[in-house]
mmJSON file of the N, C-alpha and C atoms, coordinates in Angstrom:
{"data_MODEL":{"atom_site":{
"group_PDB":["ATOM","ATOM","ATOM","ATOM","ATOM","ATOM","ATOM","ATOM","ATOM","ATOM","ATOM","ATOM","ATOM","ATOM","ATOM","ATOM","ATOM","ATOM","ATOM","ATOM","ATOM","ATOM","ATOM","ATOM","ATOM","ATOM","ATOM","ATOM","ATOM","ATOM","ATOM","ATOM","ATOM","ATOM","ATOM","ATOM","ATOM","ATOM","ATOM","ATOM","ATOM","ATOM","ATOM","ATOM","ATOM","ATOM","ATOM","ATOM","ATOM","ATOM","ATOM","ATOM","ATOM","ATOM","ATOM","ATOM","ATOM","ATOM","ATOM","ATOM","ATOM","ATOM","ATOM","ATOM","ATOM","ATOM","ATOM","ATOM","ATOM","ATOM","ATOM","ATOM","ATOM","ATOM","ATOM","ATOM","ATOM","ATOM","ATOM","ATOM","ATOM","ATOM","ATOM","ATOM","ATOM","ATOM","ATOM","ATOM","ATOM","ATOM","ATOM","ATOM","ATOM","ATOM","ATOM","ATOM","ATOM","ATOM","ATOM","ATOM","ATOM","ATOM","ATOM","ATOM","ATOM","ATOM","ATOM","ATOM","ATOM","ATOM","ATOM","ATOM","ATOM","ATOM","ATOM","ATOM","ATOM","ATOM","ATOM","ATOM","ATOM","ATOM","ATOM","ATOM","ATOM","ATOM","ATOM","ATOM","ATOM","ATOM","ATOM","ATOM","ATOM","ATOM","ATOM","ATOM","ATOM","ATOM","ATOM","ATOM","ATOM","ATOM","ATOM","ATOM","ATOM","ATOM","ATOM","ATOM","ATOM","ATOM","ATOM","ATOM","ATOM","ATOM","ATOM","ATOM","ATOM","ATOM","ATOM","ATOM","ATOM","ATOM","ATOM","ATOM","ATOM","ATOM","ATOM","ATOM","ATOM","ATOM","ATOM","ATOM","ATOM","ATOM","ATOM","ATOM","ATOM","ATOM","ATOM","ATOM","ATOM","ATOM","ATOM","ATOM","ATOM","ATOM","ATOM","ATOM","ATOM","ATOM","ATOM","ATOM","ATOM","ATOM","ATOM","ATOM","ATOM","ATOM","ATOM","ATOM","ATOM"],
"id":[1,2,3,4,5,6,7,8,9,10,11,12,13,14,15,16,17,18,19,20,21,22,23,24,25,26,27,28,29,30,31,32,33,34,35,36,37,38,39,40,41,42,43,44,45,46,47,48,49,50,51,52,53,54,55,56,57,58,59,60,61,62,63,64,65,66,67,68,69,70,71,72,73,74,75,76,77,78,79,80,81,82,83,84,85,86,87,88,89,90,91,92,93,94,95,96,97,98,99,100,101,102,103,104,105,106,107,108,109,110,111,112,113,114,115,116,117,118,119,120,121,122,123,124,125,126,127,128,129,130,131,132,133,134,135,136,137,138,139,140,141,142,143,144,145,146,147,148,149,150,151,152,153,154,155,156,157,158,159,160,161,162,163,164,165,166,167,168,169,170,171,172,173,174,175,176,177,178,179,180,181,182,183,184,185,186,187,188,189,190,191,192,193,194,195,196,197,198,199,200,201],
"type_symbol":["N","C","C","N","C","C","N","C","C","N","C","C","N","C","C","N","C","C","N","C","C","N","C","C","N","C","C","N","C","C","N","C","C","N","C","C","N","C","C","N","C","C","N","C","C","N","C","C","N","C","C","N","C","C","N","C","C","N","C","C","N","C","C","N","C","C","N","C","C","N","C","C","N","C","C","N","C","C","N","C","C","N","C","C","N","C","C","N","C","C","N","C","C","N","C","C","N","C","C","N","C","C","N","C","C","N","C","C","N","C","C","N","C","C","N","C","C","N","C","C","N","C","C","N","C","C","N","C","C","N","C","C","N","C","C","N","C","C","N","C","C","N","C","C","N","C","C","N","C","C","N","C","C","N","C","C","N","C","C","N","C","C","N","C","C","N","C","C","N","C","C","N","C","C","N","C","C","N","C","C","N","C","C","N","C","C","N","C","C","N","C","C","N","C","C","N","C","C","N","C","C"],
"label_atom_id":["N","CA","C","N","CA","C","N","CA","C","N","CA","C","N","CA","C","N","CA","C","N","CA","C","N","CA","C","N","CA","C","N","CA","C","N","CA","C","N","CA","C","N","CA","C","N","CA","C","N","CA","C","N","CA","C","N","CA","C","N","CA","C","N","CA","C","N","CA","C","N","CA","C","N","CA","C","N","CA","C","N","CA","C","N","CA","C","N","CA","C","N","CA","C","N","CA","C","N","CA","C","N","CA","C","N","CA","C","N","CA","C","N","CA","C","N","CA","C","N","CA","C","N","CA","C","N","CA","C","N","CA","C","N","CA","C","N","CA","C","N","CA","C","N","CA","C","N","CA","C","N","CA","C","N","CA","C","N","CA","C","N","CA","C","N","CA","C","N","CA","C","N","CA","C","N","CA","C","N","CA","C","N","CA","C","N","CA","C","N","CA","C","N","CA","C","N","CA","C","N","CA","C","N","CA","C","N","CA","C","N","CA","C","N","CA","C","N","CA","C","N","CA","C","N","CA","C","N","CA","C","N","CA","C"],
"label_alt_id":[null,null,null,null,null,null,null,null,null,null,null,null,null,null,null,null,null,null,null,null,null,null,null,null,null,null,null,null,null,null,null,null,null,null,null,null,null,null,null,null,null,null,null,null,null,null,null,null,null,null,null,null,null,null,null,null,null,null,null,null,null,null,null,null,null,null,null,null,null,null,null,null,null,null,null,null,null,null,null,null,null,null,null,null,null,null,null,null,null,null,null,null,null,null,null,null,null,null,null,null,null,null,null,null,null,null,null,null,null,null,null,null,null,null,null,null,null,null,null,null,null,null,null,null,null,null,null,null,null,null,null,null,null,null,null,null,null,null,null,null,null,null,null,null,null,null,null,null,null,null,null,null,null,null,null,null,null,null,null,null,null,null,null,null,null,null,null,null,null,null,null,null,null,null,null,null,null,null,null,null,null,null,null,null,null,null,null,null,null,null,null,null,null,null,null,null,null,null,null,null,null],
"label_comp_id":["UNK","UNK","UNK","UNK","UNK","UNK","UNK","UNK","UNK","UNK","UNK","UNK","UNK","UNK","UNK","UNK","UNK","UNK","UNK","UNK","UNK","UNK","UNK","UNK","UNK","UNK","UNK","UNK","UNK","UNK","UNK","UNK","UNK","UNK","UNK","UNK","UNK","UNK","UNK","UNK","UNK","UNK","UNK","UNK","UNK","UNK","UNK","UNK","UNK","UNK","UNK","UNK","UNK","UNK","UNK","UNK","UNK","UNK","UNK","UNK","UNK","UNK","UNK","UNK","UNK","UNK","UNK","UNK","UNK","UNK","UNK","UNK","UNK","UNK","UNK","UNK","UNK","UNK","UNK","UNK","UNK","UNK","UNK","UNK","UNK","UNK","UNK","UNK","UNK","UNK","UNK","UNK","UNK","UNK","UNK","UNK","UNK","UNK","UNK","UNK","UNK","UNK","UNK","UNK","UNK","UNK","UNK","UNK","UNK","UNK","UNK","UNK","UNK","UNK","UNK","UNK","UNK","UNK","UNK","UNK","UNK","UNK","UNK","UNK","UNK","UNK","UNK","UNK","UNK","UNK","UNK","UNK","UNK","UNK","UNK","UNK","UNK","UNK","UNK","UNK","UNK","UNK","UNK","UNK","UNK","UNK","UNK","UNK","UNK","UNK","UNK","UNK","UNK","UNK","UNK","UNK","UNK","UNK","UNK","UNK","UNK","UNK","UNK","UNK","UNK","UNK","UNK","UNK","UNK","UNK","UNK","UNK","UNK","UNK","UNK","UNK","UNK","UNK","UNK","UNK","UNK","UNK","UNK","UNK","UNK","UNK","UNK","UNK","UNK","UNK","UNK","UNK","UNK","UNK","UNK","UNK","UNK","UNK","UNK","UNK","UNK"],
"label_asym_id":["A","A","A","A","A","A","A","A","A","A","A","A","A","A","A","A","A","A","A","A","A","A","A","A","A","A","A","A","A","A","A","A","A","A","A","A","A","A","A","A","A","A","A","A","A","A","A","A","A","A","A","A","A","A","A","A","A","A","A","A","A","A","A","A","A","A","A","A","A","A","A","A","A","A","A","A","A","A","A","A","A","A","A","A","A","A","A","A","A","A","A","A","A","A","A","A","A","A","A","A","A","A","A","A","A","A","A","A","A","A","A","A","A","A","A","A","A","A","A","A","A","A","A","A","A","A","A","A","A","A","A","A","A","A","A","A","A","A","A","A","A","A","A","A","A","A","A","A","A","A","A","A","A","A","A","A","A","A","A","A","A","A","A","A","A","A","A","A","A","A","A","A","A","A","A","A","A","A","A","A","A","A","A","A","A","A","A","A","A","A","A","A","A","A","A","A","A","A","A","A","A"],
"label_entity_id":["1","1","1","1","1","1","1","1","1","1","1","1","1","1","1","1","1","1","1","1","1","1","1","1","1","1","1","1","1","1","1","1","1","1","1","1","1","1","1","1","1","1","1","1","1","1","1","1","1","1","1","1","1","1","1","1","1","1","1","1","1","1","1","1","1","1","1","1","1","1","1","1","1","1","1","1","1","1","1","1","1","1","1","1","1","1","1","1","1","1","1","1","1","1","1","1","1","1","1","1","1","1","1","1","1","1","1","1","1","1","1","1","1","1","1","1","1","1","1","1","1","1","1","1","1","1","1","1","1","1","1","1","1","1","1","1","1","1","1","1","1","1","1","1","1","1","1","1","1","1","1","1","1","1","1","1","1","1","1","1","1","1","1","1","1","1","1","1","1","1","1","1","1","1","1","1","1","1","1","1","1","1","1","1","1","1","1","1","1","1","1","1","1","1","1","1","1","1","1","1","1"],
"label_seq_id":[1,1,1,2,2,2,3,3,3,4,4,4,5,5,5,6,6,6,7,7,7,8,8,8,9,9,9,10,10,10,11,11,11,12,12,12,13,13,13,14,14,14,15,15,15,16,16,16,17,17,17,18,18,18,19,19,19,20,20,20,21,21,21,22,22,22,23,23,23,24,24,24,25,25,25,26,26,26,27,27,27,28,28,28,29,29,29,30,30,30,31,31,31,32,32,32,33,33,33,34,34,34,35,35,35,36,36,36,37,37,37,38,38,38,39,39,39,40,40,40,41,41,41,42,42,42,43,43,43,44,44,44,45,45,45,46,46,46,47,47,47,48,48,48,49,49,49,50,50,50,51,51,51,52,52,52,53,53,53,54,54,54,55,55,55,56,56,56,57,57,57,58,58,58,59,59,59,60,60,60,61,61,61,62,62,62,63,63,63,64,64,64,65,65,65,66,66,66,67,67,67],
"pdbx_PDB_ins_code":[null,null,null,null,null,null,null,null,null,null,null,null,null,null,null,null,null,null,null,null,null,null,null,null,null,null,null,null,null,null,null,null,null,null,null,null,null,null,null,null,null,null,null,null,null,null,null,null,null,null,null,null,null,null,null,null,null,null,null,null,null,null,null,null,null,null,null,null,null,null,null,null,null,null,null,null,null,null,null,null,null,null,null,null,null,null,null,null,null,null,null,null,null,null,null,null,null,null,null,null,null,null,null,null,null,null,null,null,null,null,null,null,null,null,null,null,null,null,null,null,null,null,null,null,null,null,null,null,null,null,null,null,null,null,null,null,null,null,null,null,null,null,null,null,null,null,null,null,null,null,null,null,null,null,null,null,null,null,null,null,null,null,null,null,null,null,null,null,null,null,null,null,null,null,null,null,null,null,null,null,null,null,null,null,null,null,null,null,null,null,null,null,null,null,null,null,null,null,null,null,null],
"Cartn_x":[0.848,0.0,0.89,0.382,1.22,0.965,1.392,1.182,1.822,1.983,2.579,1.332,0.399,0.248,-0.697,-1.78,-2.73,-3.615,-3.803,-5.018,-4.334,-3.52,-3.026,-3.957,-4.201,-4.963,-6.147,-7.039,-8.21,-8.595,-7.385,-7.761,-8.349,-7.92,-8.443,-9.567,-10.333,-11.447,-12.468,-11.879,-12.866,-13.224,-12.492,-12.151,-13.822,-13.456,-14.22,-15.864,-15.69,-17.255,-17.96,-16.964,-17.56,-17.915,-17.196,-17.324,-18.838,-18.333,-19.872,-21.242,-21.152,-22.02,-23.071,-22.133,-22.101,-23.128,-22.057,-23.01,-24.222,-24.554,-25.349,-26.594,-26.588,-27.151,-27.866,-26.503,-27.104,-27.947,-27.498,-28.542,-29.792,-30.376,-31.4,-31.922,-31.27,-32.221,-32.184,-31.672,-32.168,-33.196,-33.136,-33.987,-34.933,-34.553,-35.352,-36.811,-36.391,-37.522,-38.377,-38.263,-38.764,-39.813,-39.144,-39.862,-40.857,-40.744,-41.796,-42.699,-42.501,-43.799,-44.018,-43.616,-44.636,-46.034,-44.796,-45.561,-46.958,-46.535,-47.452,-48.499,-48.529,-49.558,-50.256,-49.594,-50.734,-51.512,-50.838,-51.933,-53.055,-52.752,-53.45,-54.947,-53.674,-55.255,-56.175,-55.795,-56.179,-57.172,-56.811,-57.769,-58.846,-58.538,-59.735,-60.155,-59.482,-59.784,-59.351,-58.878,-58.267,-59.282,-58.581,-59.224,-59.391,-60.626,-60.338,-60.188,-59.039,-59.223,-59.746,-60.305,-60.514,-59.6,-60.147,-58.965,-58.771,-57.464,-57.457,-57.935,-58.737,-59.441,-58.508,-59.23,-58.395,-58.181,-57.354,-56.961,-58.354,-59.632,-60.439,-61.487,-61.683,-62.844,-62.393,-61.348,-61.229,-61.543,-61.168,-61.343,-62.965,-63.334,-64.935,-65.26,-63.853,-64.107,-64.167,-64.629,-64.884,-65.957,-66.138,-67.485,-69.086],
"Cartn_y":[-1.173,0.0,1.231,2.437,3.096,4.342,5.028,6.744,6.52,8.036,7.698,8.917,9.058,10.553,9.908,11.145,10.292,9.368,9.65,8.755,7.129,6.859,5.539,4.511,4.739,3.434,3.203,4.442,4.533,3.788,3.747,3.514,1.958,1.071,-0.403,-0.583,0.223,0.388,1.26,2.228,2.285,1.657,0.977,0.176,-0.989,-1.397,-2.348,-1.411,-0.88,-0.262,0.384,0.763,1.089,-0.589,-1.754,-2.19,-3.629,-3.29,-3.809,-3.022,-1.782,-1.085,-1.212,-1.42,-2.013,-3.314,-4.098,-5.245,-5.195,-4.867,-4.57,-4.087,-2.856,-2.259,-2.866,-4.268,-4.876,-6.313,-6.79,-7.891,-7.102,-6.106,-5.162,-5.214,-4.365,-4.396,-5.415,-6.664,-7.859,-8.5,-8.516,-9.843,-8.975,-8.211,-7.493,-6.403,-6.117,-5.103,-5.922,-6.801,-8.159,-8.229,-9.037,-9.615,-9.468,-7.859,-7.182,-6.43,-6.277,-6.31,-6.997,-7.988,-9.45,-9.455,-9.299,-9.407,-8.3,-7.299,-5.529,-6.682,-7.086,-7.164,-8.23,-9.185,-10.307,-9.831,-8.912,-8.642,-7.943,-6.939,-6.258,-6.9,-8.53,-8.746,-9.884,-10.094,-10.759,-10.13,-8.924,-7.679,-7.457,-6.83,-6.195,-6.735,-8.181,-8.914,-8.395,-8.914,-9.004,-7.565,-6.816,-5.858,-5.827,-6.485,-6.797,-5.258,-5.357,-4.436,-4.862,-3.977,-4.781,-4.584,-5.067,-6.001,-4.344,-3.779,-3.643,-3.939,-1.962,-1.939,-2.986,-3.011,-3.044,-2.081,-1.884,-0.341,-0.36,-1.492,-1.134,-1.325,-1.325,-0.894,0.484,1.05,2.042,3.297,2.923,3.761,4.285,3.034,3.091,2.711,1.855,1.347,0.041,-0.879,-2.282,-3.182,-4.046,-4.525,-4.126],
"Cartn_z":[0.0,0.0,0.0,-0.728,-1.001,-0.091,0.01,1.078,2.212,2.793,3.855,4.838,4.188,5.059,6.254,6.945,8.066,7.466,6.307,6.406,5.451,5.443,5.231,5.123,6.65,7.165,6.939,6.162,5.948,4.709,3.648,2.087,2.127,2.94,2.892,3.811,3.987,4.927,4.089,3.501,2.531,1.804,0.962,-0.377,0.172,1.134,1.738,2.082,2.014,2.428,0.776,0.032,-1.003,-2.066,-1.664,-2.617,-1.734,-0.034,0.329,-0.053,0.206,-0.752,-1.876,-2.742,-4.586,-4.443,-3.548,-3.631,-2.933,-2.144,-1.491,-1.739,-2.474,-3.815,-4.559,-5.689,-6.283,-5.938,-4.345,-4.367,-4.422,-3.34,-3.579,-4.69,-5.477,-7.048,-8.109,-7.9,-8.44,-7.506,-6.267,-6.01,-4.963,-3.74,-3.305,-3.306,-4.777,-5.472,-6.287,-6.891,-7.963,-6.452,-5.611,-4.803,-4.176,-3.813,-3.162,-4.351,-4.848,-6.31,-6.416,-6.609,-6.307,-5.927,-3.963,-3.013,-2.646,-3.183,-3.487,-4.403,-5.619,-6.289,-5.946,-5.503,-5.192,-3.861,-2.94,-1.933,-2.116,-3.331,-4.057,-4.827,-5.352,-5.81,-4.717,-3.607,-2.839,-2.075,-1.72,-0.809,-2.292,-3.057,-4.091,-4.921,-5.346,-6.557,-7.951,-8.788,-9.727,-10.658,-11.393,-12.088,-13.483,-14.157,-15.493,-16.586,-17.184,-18.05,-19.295,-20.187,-21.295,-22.462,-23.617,-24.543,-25.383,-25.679,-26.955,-27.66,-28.739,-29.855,-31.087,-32.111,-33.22,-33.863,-34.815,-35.656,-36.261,-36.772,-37.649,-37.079,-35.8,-34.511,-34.426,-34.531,-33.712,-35.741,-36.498,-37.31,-37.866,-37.729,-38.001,-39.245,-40.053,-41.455,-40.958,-40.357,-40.518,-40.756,-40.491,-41.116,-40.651],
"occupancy":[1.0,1.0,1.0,1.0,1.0,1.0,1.0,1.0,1.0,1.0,1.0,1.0,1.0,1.0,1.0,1.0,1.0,1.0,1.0,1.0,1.0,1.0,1.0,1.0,1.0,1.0,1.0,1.0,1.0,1.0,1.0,1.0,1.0,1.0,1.0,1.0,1.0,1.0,1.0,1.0,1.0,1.0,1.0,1.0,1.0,1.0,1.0,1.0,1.0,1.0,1.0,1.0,1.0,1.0,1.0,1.0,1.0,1.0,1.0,1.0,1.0,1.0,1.0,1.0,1.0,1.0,1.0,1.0,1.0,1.0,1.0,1.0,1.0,1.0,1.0,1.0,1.0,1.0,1.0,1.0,1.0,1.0,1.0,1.0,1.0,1.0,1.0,1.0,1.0,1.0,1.0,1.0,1.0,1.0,1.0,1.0,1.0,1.0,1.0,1.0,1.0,1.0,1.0,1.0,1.0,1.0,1.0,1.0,1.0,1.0,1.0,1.0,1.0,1.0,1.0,1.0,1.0,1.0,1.0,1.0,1.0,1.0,1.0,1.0,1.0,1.0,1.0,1.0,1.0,1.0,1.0,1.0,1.0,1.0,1.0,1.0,1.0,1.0,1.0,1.0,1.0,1.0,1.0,1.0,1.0,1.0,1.0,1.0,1.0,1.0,1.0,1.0,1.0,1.0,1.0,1.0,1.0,1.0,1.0,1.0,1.0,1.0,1.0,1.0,1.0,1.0,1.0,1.0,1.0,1.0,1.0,1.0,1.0,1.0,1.0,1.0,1.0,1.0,1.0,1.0,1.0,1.0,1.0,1.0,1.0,1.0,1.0,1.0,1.0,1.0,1.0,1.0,1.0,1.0,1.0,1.0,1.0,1.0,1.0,1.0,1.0],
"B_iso_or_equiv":[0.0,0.0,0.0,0.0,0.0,0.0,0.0,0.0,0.0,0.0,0.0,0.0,0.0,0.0,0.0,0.0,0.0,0.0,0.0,0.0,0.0,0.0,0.0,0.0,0.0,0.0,0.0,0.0,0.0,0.0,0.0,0.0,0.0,0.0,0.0,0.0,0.0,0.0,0.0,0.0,0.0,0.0,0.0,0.0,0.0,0.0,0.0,0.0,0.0,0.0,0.0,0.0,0.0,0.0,0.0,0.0,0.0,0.0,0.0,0.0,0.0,0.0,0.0,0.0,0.0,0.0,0.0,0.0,0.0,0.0,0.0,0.0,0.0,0.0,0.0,0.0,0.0,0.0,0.0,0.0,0.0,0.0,0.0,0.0,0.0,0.0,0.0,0.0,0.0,0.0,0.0,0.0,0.0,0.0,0.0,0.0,0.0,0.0,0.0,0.0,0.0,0.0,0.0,0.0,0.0,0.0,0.0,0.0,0.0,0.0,0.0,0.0,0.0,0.0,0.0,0.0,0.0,0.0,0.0,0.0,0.0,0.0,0.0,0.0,0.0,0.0,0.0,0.0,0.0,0.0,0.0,0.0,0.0,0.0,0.0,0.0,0.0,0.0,0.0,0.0,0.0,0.0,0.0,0.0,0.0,0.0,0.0,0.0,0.0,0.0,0.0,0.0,0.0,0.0,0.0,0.0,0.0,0.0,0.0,0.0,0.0,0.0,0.0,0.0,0.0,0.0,0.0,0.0,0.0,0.0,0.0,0.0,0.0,0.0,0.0,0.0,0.0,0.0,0.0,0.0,0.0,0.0,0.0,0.0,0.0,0.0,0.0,0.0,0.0,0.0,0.0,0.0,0.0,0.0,0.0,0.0,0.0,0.0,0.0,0.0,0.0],
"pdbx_formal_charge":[null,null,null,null,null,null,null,null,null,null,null,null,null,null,null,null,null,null,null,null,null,null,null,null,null,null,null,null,null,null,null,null,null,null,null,null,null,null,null,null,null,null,null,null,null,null,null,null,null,null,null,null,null,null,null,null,null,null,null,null,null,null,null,null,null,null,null,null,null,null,null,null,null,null,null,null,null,null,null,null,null,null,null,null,null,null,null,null,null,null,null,null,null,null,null,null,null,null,null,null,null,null,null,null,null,null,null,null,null,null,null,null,null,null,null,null,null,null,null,null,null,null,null,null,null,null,null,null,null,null,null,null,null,null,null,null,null,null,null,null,null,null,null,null,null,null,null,null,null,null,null,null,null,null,null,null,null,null,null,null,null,null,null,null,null,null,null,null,null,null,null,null,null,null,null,null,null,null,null,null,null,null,null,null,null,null,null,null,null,null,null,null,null,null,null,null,null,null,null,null,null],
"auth_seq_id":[1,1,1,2,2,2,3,3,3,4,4,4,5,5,5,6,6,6,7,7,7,8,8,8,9,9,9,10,10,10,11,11,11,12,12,12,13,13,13,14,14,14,15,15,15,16,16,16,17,17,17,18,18,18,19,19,19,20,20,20,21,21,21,22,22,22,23,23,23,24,24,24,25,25,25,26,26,26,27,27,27,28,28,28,29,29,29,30,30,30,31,31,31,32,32,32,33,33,33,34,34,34,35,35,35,36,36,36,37,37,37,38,38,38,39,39,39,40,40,40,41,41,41,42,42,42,43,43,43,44,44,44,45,45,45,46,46,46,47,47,47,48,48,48,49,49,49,50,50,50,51,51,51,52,52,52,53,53,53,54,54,54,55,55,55,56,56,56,57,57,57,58,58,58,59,59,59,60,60,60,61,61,61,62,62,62,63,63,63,64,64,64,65,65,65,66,66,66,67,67,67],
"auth_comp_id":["UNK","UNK","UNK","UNK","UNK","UNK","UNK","UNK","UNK","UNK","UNK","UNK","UNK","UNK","UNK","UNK","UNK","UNK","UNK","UNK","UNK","UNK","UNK","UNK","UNK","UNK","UNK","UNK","UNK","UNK","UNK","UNK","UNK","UNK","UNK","UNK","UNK","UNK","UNK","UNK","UNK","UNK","UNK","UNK","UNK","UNK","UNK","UNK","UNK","UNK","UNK","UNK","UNK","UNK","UNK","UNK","UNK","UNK","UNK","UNK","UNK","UNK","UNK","UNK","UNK","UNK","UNK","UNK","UNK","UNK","UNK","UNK","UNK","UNK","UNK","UNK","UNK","UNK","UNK","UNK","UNK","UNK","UNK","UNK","UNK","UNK","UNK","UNK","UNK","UNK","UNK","UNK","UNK","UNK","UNK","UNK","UNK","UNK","UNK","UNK","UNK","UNK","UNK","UNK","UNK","UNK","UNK","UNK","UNK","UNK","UNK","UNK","UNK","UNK","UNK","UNK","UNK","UNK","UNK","UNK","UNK","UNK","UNK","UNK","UNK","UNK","UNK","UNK","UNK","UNK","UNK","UNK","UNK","UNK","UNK","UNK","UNK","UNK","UNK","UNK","UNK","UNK","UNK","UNK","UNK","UNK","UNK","UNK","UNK","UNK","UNK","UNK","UNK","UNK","UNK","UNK","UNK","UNK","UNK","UNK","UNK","UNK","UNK","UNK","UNK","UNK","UNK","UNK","UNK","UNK","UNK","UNK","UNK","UNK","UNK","UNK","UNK","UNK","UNK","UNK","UNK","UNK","UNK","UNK","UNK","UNK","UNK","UNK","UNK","UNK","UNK","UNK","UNK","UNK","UNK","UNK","UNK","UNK","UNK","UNK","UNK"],
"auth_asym_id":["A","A","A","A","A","A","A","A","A","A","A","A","A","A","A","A","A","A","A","A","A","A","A","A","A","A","A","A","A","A","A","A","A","A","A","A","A","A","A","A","A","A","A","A","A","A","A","A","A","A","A","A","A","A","A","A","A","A","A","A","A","A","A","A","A","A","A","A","A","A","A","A","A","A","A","A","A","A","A","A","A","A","A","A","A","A","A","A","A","A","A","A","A","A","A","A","A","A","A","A","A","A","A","A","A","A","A","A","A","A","A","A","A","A","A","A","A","A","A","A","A","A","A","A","A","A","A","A","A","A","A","A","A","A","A","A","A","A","A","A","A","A","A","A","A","A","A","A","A","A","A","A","A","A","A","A","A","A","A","A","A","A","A","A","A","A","A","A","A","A","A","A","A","A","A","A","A","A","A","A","A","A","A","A","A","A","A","A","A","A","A","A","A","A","A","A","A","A","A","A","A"],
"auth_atom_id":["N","CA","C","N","CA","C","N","CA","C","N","CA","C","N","CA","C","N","CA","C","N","CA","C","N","CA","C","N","CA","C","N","CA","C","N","CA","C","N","CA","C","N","CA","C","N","CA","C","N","CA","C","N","CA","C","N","CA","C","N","CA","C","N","CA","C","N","CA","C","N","CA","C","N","CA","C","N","CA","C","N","CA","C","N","CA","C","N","CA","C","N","CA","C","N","CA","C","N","CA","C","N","CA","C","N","CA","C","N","CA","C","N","CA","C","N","CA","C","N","CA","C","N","CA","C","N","CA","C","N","CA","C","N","CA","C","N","CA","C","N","CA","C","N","CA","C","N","CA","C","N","CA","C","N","CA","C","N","CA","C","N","CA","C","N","CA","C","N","CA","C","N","CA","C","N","CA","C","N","CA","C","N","CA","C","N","CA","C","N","CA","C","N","CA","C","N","CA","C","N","CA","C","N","CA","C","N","CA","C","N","CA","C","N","CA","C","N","CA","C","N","CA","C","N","CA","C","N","CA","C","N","CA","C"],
"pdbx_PDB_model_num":[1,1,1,1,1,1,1,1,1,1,1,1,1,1,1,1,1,1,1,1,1,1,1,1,1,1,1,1,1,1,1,1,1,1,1,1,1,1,1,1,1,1,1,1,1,1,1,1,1,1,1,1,1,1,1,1,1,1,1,1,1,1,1,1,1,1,1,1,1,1,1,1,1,1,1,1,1,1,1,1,1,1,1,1,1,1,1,1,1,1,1,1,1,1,1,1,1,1,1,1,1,1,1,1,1,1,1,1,1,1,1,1,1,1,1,1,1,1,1,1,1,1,1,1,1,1,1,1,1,1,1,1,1,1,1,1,1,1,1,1,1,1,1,1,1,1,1,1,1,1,1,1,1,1,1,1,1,1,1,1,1,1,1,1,1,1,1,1,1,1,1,1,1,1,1,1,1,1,1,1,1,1,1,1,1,1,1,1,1,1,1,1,1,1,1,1,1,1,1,1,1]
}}}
């Protein structure tokens, strides 16, 4: 390790907090956020029941040239 000044001792202590961090971060936004949207929508549809939307027009429902 290279330097000699006060903070020497700090650079491998950071190194370590920025790169627990990172990871940290990224288990979060792979598996943590997935998960709980999940978990958000199925309670969602468990409390209110499922919300049917309906289907997309077609381009020739929606123009007013179809049969």
């Amino acid at each position: 390790m290279g330097g000699s000044g006060g903070g020497r001792n700090l650079t491998p202590v950071l190194g370590t907090v920025v790169i627990g961090g990172m990871l940290a971060a990224s288990v979060l936004a792979i598996f943590f956020i997935p998960v709980s949207f999940d978990v958000v929508e199925r309670f969602g549809i468990w409390i209110g029941g499922k919300k049917e939307t309906p289907a997309p027009k077609s381009p020739v429902e929606v123009s007013g040239h179809g049969n």
